[in-house]
Phi, psi and omega in degrees: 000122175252342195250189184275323186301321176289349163257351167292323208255350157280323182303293177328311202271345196251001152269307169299342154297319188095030183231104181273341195280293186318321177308322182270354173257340179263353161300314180300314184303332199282326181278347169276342194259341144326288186316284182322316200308330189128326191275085187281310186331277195308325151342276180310322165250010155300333178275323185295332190260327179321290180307320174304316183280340181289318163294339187280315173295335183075032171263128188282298181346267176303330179301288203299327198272311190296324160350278207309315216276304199294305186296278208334283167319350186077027193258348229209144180235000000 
């Protein structure tokens, strides 16, 4: 993925699909790339939705990571 558009339409195909697994590394990536960007709001909450499909799936990667990225900001305890 190189663009923004391109990670909308992944996001899109990976809800139509249902694919929760997929859901929680590109929420996480959306929230990494907010994050670089400057927007912690927008970050946080892309890391907030990463982590909920991280939970629901039991992928430890994005759960642990968007977790870690949400404390860091203080949206987390």
């Amino acid at each position: 993925m190189s663009g923004p558009g391109e990670l909308d339409a992944a996001i899109l195909q990976a809800h139509r699909e249902d694919d929760r697994v997929r859901l929680a590394q590109l929420y996480f990536k959306a929230g990494d790339i907010e994050e670089q960007a400057g927007d912690i709001d927008a970050a946080c909450f892309f890391y907030t939705i990463a982590y909920v499909y991280g939970l629901e799936t039991e992928q430890a990667e994005p759960r642990d990571q968007a977790h870690a990225r949400l404390v860091t900001h203080g949206r987390e305890a």
